[in-house]
C-alpha positions as CSV (number, residue, x, y, z in Angstrom):
1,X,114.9,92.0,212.5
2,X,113.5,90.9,209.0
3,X,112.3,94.3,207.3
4,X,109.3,92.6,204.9
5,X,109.0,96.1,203.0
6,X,112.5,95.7,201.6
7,X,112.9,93.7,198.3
8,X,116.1,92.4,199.8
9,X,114.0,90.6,202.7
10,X,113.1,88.0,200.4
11,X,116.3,86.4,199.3
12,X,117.3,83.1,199.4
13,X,120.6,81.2,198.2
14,X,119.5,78.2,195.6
15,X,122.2,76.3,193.7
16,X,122.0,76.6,190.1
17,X,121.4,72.4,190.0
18,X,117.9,72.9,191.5
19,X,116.8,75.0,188.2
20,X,114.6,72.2,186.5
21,X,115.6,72.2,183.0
22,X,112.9,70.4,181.7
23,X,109.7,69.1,183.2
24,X,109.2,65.2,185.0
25,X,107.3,63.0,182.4
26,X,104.7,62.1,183.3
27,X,103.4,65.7,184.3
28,X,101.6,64.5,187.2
29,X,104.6,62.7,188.9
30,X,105.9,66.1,189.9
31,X,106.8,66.2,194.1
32,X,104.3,68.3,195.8
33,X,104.8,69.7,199.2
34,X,101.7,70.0,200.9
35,X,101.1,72.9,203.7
36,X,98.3,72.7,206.0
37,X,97.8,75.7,207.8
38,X,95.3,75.1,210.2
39,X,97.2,71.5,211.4
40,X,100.3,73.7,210.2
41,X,102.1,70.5,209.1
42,X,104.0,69.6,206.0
43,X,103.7,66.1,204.1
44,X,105.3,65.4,200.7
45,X,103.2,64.1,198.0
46,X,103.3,64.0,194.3
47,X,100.8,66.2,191.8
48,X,99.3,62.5,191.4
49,X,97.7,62.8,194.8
50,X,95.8,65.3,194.5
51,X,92.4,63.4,194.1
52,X,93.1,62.2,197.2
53,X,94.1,64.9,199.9
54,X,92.2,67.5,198.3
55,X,89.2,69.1,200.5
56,X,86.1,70.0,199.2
57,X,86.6,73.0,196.5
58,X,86.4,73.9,193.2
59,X,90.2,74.2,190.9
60,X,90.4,76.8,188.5
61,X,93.1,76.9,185.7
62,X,94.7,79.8,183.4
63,X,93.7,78.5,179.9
64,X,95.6,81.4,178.1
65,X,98.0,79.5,175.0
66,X,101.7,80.7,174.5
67,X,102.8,81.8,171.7
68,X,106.2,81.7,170.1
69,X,107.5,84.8,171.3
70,X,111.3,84.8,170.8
71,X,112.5,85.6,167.3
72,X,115.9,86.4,165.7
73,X,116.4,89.2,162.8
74,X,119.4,91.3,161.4
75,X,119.3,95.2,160.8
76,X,119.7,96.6,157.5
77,X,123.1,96.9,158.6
78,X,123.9,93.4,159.1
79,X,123.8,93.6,163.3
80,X,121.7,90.4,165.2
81,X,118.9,91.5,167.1
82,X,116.6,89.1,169.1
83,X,112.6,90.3,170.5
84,X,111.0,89.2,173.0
85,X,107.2,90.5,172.6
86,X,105.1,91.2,175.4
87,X,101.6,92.4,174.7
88,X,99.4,93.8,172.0
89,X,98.9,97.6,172.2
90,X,95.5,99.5,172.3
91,X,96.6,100.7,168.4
92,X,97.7,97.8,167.1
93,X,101.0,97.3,167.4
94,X,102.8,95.6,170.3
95,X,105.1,96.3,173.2
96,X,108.3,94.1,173.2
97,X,111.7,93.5,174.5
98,X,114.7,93.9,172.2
99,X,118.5,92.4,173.1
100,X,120.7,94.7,170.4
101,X,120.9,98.6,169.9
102,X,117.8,99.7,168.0
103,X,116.6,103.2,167.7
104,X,113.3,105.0,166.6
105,X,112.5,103.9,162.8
106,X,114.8,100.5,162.8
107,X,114.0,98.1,160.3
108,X,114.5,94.2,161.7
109,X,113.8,92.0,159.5
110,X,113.0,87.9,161.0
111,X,112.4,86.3,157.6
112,X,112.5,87.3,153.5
113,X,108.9,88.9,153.7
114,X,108.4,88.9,157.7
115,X,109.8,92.3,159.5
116,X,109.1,94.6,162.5
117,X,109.8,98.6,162.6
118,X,110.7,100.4,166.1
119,X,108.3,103.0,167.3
120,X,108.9,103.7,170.7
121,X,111.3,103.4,173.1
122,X,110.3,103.4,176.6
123,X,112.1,104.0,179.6
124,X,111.0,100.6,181.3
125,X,113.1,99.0,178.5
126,X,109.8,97.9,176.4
127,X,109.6,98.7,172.6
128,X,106.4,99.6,170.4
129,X,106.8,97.9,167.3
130,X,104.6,97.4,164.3
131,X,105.0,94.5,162.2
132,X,104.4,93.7,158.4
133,X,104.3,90.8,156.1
134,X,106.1,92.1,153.0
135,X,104.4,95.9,152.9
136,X,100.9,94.4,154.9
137,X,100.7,96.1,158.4
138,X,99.6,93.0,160.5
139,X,97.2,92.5,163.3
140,X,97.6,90.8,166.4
141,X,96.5,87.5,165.3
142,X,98.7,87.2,162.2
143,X,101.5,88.6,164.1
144,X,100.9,85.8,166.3
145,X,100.3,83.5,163.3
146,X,103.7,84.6,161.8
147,X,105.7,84.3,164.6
148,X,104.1,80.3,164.8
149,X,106.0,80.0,161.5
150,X,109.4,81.3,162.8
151,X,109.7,81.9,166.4
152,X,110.7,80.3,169.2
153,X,109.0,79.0,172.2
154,X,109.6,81.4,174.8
155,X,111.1,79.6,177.7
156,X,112.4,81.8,180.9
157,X,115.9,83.5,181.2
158,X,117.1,80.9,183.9
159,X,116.8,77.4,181.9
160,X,120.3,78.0,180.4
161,X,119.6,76.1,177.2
162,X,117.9,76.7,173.4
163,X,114.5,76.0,173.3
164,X,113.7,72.7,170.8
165,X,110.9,70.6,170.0
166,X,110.0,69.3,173.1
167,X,109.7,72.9,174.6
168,X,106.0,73.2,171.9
169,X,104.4,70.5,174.1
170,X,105.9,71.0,177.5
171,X,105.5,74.3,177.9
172,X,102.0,74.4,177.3
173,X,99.5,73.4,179.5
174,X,96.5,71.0,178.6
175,X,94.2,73.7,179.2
176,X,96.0,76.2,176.5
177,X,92.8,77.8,174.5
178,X,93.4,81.3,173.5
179,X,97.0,82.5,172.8
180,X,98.1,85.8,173.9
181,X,100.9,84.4,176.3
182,X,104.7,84.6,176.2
183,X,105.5,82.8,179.4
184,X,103.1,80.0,180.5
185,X,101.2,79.5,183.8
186,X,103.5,76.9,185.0
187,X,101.2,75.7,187.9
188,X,99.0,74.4,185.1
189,X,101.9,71.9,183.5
190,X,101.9,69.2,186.4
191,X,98.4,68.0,184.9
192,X,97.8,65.6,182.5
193,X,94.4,65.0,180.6
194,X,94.0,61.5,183.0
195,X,94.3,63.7,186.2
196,X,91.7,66.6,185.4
197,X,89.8,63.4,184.4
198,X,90.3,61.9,188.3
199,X,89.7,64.9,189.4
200,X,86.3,65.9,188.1
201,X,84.9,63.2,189.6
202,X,84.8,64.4,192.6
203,X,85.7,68.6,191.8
204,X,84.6,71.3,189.3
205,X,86.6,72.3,186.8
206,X,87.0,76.1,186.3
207,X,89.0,78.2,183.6
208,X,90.1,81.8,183.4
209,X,92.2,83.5,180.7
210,X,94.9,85.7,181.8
211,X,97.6,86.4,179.4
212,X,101.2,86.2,181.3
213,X,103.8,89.2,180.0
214,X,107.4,88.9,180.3
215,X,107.1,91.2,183.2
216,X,106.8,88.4,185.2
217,X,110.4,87.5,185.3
218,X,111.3,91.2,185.5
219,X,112.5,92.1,189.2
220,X,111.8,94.7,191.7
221,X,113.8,97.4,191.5
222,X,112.8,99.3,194.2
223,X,114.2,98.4,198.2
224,X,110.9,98.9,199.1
225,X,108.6,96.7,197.7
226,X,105.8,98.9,197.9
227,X,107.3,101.2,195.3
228,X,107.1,98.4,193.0
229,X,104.8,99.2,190.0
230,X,103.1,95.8,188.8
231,X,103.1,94.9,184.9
232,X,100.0,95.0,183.2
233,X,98.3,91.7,182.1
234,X,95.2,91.6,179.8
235,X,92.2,88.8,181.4
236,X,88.9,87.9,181.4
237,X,86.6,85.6,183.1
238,X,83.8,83.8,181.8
239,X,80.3,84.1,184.0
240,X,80.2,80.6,185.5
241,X,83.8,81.4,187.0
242,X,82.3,84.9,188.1
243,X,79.6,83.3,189.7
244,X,82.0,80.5,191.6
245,X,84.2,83.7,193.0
246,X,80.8,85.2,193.8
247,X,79.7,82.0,195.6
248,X,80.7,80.5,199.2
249,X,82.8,77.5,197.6
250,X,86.5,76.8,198.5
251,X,88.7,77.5,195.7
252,X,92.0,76.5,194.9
253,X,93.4,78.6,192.5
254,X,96.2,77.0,189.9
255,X,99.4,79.0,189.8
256,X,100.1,82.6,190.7
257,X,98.2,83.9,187.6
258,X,94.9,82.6,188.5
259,X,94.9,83.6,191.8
260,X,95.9,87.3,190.7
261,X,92.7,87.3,188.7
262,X,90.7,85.7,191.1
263,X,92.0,88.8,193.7
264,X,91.5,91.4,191.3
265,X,87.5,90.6,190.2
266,X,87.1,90.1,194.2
267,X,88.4,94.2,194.4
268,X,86.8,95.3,191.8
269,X,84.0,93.2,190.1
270,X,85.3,93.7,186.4
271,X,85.5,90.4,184.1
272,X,87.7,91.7,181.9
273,X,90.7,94.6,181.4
274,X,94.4,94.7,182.8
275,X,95.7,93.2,186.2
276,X,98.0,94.9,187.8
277,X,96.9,93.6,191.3
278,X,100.5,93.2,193.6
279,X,99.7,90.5,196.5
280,X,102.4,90.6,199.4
281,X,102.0,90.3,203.0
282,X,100.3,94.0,203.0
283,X,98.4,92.9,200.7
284,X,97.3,89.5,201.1
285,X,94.2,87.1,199.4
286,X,90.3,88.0,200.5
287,X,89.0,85.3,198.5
288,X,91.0,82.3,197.4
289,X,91.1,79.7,199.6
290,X,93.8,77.2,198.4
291,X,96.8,77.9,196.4
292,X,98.8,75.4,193.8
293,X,101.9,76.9,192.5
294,X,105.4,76.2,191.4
295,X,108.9,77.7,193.8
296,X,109.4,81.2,192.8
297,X,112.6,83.3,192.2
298,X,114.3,84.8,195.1
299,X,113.1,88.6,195.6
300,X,110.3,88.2,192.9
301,X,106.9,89.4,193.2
302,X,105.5,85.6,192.6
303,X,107.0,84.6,196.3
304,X,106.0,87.8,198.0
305,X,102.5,86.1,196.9
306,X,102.8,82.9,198.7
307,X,104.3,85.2,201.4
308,X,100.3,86.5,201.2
309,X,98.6,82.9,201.8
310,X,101.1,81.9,204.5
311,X,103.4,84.5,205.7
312,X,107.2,85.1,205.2
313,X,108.7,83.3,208.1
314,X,107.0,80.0,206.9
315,X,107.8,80.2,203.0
316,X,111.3,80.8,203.8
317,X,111.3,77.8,206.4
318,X,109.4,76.1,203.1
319,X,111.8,76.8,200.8
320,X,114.5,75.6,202.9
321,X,112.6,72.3,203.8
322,X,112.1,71.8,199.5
323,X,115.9,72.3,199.1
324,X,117.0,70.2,201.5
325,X,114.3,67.4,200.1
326,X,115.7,68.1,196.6
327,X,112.9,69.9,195.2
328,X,113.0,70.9,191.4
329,X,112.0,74.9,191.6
330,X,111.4,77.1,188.7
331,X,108.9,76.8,185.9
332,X,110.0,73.1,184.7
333,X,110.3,72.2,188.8
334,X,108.3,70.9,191.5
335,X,105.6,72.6,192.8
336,X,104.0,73.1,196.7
337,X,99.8,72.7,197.8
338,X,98.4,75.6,200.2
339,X,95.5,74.4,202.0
């Protein structure tokens, strides 16, 4: 019998020529598999037709902006290092991830005038680090303005390639507004300007900011997963998406992120801070209605979420039905409709 507190529960076997590499052009003409859970039947459709088997509801979208994330420096000593940054912290500086020994005090420097020093080191494997232009301690905002300049777009772990040009406009959805990300809301990059265009017609258009950390990719590493401590996300919601969660209309939330948000303000009525909220299936949704979202990583938080909306024994019959219908999963893939 399937034990859904263990991590291990939520496995599944996809070969490595599912990962989508990059995205289908034109965004919209992504396959969607659509679950109705009341009629609990399964058609597939493409993002494209969503205008027309949508029910009445209002779409809200994660309109946080990645920023370019990944950079490579050398040590005073010569050795590469590569960083990964996370967040901004309360003082200043930021939390990141760093691939290459570093200790307390290490000097990397990413360009002629453009370096970071080590802090912290914390037993989670994140870094404080403080970063300067020449001897200028930088803020957030020209940190992020720096790393424009030389970084790289941050695409995840799993699309075995370098990031390149194409990666600044597809891994950025139409919606992108205020940056602060380092992984994008993927849900969010099936739409095309024409679509939300279709779409209003007939739906209102809602935005949230929530600013996705590289602790999304990170695993559970506890067996059971409600051991598993949450990363931290900064969000906030603007008042006329408060008063839609506060209202009696459906929504469909867009991607993973959004509905997190949209769960966390239903628990606890704040419009901004840090989410942290864990949805699983002892956990699940008391206010979203309707879930968009991309296919998740095996033993990941992101499908004990759909787990949530629809219950394990169905995603994993899901899953199976999008791999043998040649779905494209990840954060470049295909994507499935909850209604």
């Amino acid at each position: 019998m399937i034990d859904l507190l263990k991590t291990s529960s939520y496995d599944y076997f996809l070969p490595q020529e599912f990962i989508a590499k990059e995205p289908v052009l034109p965004r919209e003409n992504a396959k969607m598999l659509v679950y109705d859970r009341k009629k609990d039947t399964i058609l597939h459709k493409h993002v494209k037709d969503l205008p027309e088997i949508l029910p009445e509801c209002s779409i809200v979208f994660n309109d946080t902006k990645v920023v370019k994330a990944r950079a490579y420096g050398v040590k005073s000593s010569g050795g590469k290092v590569e960083i990964l940054l996370n967040a901004p912290l309360i003082n200043g500086n930021f939390g990141a991830y760093i691939k290459g020994r570093v200790k307390v005090g290490s000097e990397i420097a990413l360009s002629d005038s453009f370096k970071f020093i080590v802090k912290s080191l914390f037993d989670d494997g994140l870094r404080e680090v403080e970063f300067y232009l020449k001897d200028k301690k930088l803020n957030t905002t020209e940190v992020f303005n720096e790393m424009d300049c030389i970084g790289h777009v941050p695409i995840p772990p799993y699309i075995k390639r370098d990031d390149n040009k194409n990666d600044e406009i597809w891994y950025q959805s139409i919606f992108a507004k205020y940056q602060g990300a380092v992984a994008a809301p993927t849900a969010s990059l099936h739409f095309s300007s024409e679509l939300v265009d279709k779409l209003k017609i007939n739906y209102d258009i809602y935005t949230l900011t929530l600013h996705v950390g590289a602790g999304t990719f990170k695993g559970i590493e506890s067996e059971d997963i409600t051991k598993h401590k949450m990363h931290e996300e900064w969000y906030h919601l603007p008042q006329n998406t408060i008063n839609l969660i506060n209202s009696t209309d459906k929504i469909l939330g867009i991607g993973t992120t959004v509905t997190r948000v949209i769960e966390d303000f239903a628990r606890n009525g704040r419009s901004s801070g840090v989410c942290e909220l864990f949805l699983n299936p002892f956990n699940k949704p008391i206010r979203q209605d309707y879930l968009l979202t991309n296919f998740h990583l095996p033993k990941s938080t992101l499908i004990m979420l759909v787990c949530s909306f629809i219950g394990f024994e169905k995603t994993m019959e899901i899953y199976d039905i999008a791999i043998k219908n040649n779905y494209r999963f990840y954060s470049y893939g295909d994507c499935m409709l909850v209604l």
